[in-house]
VOMIVO-872367 format. One line per field, with one value per atom (N, C-alpha, C): residue number from 0; residue in one letter; x, y, z. Coordinates in Angstrom, 2 decimals, always signed. Example, Ala and Ser with C-alpha at 12.3 -4.5 7.8 and 13.67 -1.06 7.14 Angstrom:
k <- 0  0  0  1  1  1
r <- A  A  A  S  S  S
xx <- +13.19  +12.30  +13.20  +12.85  +13.67  +12.90
yy <- -5.69  -4.50  -3.30  -2.25  -1.06  +0.03
zz <- +7.80  +7.80  +7.80  +7.08  +7.14  +7.87
END
This chain:
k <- 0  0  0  1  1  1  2  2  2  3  3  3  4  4  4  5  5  5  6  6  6  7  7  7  8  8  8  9  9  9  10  10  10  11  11  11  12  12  12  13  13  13  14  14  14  15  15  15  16  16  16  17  17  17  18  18  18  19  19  19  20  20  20  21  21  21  22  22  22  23  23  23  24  24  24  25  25  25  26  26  26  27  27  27  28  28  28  29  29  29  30  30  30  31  31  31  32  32  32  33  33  33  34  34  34  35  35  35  36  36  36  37  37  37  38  38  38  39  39  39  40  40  40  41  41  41  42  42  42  43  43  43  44  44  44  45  45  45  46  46  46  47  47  47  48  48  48  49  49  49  50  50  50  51  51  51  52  52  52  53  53  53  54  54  54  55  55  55  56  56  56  57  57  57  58  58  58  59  59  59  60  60  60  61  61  61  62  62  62  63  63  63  64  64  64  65  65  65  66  66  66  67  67  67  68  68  68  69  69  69  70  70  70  71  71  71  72  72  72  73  73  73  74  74  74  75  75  75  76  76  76  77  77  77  78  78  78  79  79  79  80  80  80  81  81  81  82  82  82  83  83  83  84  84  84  85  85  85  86  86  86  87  87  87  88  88  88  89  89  89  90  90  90  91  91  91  92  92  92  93  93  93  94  94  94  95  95  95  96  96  96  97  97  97  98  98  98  99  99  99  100  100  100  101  101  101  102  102  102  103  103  103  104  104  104  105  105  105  106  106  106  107  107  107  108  108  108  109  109  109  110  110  110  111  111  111  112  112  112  113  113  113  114  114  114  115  115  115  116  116  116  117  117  117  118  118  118
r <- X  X  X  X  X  X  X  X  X  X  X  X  X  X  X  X  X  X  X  X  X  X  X  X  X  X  X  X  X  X  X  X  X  X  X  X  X  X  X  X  X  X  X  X  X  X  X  X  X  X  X  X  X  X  X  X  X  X  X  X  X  X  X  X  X  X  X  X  X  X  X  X  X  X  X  X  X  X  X  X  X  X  X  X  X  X  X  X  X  X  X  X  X  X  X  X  X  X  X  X  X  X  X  X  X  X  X  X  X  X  X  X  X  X  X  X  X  X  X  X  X  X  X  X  X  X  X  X  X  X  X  X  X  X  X  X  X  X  X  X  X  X  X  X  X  X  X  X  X  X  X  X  X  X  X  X  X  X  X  X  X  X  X  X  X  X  X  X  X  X  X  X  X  X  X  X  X  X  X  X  X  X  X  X  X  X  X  X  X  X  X  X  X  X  X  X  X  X  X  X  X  X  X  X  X  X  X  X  X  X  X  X  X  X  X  X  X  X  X  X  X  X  X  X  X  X  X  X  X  X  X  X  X  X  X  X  X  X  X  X  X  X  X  X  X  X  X  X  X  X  X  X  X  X  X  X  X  X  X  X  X  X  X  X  X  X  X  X  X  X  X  X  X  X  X  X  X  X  X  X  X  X  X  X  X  X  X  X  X  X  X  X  X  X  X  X  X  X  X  X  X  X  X  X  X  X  X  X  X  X  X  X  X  X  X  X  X  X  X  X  X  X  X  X  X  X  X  X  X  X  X  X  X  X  X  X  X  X  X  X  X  X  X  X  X  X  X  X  X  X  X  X  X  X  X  X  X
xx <- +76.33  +77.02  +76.07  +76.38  +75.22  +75.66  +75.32  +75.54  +76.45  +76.21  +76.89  +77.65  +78.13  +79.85  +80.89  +80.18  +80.95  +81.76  +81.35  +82.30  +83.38  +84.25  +85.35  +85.95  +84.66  +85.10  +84.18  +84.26  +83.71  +82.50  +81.75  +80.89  +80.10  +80.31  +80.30  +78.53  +77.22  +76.46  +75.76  +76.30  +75.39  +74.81  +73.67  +72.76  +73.29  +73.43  +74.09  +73.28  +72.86  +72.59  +71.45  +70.55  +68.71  +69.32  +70.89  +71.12  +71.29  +70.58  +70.79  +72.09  +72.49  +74.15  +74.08  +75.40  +76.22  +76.94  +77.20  +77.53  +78.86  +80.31  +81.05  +81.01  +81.99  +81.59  +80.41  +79.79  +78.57  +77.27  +77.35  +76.31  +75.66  +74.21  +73.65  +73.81  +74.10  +74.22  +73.39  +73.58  +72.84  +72.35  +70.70  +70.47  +69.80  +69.43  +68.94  +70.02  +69.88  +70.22  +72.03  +72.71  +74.19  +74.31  +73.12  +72.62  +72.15  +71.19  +70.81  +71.67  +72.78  +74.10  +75.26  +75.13  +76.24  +76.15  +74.33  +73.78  +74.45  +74.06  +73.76  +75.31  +76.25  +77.36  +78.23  +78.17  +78.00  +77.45  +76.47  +75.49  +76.01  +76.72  +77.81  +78.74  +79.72  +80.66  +80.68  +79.71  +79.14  +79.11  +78.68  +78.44  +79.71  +80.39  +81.58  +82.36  +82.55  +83.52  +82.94  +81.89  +80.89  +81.29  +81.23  +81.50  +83.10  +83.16  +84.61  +85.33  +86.92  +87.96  +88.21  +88.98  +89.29  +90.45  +91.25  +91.90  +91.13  +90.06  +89.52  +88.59  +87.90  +87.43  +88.88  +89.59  +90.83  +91.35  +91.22  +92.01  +91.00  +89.63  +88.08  +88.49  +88.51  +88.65  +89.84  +91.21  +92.05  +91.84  +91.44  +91.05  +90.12  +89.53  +88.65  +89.36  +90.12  +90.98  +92.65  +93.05  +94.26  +94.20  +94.91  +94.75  +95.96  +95.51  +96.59  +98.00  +97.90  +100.06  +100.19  +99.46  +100.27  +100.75  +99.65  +100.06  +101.31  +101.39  +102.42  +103.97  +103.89  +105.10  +105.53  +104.35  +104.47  +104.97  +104.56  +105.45  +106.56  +106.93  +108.08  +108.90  +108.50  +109.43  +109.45  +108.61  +109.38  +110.42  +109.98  +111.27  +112.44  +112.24  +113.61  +114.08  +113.80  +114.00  +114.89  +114.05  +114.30  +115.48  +116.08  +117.02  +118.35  +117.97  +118.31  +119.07  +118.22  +118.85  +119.90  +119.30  +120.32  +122.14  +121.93  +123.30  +124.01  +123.32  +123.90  +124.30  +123.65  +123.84  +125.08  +124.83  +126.39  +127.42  +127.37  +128.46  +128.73  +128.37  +129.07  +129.17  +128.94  +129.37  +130.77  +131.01  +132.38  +133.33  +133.14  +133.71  +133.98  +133.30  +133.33  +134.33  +134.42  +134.95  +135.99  +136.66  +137.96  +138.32  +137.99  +138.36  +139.09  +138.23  +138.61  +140.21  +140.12  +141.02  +142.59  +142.18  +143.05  +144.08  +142.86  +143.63  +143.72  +144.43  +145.06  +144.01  +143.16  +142.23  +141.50  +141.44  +140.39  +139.82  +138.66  +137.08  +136.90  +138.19  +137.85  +138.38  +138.81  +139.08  +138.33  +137.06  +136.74  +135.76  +135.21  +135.01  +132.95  +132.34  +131.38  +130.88  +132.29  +131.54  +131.18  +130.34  +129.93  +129.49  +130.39  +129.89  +128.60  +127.77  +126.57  +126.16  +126.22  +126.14  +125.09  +124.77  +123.53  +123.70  +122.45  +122.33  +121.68
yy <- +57.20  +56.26  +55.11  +54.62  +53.90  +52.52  +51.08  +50.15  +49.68  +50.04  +49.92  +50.79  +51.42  +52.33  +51.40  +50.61  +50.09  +48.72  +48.81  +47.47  +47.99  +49.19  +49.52  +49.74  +49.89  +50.14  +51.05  +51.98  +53.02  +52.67  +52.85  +52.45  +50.90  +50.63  +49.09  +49.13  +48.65  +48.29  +49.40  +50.56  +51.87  +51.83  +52.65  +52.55  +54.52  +53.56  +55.48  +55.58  +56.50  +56.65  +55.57  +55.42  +54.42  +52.92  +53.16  +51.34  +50.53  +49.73  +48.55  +48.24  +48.81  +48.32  +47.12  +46.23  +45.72  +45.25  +43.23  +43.13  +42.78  +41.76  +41.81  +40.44  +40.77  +39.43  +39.86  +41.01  +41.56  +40.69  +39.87  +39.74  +40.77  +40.92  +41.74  +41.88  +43.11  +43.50  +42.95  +42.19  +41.38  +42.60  +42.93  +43.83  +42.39  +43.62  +43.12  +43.14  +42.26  +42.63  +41.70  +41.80  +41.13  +39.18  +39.15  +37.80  +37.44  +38.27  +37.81  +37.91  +38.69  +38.91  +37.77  +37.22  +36.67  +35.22  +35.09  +33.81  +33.41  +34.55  +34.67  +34.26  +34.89  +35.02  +33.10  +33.12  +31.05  +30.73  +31.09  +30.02  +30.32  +31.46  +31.77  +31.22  +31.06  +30.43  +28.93  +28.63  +27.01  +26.41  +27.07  +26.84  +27.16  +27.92  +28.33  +27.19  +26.50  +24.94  +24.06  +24.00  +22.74  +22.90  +24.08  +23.72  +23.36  +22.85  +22.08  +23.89  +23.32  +24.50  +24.64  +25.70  +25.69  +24.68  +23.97  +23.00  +21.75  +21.30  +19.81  +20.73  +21.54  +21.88  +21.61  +21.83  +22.26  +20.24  +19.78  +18.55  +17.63  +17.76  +16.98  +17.60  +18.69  +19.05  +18.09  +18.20  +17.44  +16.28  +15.80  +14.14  +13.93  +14.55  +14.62  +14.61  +15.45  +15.47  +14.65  +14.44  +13.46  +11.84  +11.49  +10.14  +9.71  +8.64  +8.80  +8.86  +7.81  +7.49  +9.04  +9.96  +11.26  +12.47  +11.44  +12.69  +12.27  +10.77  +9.76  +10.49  +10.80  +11.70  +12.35  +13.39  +14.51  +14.55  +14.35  +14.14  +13.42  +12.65  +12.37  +13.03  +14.05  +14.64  +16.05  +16.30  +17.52  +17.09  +15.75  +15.32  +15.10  +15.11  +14.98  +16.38  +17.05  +18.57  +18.94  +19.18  +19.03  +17.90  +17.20  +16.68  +17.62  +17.90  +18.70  +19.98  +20.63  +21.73  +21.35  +20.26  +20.19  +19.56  +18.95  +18.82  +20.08  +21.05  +22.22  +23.09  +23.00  +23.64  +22.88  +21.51  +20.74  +21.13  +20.84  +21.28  +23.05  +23.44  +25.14  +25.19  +23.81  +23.90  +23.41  +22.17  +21.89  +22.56  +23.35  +24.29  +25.50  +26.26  +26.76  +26.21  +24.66  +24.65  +23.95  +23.86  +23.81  +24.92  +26.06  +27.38  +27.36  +27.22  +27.70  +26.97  +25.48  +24.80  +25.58  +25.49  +25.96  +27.44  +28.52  +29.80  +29.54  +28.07  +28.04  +27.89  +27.12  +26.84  +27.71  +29.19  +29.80  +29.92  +28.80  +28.63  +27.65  +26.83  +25.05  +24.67  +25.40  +25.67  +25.65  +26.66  +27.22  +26.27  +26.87  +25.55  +25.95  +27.16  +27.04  +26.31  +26.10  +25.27  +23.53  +23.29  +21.66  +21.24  +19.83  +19.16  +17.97  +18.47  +17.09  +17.10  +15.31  +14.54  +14.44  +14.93  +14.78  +12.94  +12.11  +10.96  +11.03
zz <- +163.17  +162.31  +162.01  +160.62  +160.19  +160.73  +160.74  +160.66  +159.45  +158.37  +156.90  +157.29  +157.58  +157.96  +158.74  +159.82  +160.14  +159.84  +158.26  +157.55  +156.98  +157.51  +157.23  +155.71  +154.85  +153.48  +152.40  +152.19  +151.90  +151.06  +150.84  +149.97  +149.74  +150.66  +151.25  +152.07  +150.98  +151.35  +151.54  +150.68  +150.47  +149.45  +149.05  +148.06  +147.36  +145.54  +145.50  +144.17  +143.29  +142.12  +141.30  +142.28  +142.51  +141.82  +141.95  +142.16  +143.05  +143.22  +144.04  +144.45  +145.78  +146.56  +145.76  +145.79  +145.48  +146.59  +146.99  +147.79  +147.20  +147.93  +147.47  +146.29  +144.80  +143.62  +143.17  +143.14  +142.47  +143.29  +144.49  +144.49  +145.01  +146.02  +146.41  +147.55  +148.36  +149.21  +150.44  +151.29  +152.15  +153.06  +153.70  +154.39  +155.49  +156.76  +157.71  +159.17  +159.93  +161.38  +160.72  +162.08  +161.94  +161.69  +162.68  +162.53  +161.27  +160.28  +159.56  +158.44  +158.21  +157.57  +157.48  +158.90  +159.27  +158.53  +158.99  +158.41  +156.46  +156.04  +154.67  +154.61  +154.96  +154.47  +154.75  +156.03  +156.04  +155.25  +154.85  +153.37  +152.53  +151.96  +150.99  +150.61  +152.01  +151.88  +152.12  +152.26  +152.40  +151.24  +150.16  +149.09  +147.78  +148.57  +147.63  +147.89  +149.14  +149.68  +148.36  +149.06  +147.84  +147.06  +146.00  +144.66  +144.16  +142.65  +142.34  +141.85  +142.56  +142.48  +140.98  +140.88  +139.49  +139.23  +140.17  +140.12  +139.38  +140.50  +139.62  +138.08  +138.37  +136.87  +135.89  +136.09  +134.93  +135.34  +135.96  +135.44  +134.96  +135.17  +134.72  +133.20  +132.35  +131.65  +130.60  +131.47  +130.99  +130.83  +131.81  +131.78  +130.46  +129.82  +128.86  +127.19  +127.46  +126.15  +125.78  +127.44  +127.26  +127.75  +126.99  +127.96  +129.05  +129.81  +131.21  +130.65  +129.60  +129.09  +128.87  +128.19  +127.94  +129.37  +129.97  +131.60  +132.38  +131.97  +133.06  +131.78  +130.60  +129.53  +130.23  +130.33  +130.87  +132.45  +133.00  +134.70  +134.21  +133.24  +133.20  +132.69  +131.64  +131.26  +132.18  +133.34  +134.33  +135.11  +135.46  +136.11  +135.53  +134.30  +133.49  +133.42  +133.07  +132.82  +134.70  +135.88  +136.93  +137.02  +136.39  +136.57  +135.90  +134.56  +134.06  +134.45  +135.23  +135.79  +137.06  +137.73  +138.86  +138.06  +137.34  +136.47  +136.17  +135.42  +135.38  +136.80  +137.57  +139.15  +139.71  +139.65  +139.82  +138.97  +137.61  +137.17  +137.51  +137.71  +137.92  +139.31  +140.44  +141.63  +141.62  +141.01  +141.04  +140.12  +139.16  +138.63  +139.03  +140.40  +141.45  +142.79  +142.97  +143.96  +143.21  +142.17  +141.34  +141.46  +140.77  +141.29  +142.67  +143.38  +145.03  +145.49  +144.93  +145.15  +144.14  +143.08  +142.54  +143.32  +143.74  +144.30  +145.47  +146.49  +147.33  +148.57  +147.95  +149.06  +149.89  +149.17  +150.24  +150.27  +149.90  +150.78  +151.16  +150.64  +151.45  +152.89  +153.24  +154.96  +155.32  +155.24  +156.18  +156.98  +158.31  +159.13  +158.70  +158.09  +157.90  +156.81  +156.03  +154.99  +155.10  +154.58  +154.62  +153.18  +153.02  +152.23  +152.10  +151.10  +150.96  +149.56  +150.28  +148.91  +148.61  +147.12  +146.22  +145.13  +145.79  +145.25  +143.62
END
């Protein structure tokens, strides 16, 4: 059994058809001892931390084309929306527990149920 077999994935750091293995993300297949693998692969991922996520790329981006009042809209209007829905969730809760009341109280007994108040 080779050393390259034992990375548990078929084709993983074999050389097939006079191309150059392929490590994983297309880079190149790191050869040499476990140490010198292990090394490479820390310097890999050392460097993958360092660089900016696609999070700050995508808000550096934004920051570029909006200005702050349109972002401070915008969060305002999710929270409006998010307000939004919880009105509708209320109203079809107490229209739900009108129901209940109405057919003689049978779900407002019961001792699992609890009421809480939404401010």
């Amino acid at each position: 059994m080779t050393d390259d077999g034992d990375l548990g994935r078929s084709g993983a750091g074999r050389r097939g058809g006079g191309r150059p293995a392929r490590g994983s993300a297309g880079l190149p297949a790191i050869a040499g001892t476990a140490e010198d693998r292990m090394a490479e692969l820390e310097s890999r991922l050392s460097r993958l931390e360092r660089a900016p996520g696609l999070r700050d790329r995508g808000r550096t981006m934004v920051d570029r084309v909006m200005p702050p009042e349109a972002g401070q809209h915008f969060r305002n209007a999710g929270r409006e929306h998010l307000l939004g829905v919880r009105s509708i969730v209320d109203h079809w809760i107490r229209r739900i527990d009108a129901a209940d009341s109405r057919a003689g109280g049978a779900g407002s007994s019961s001792p699992d149920r609890e009421s809480i108040e939404i401010e």
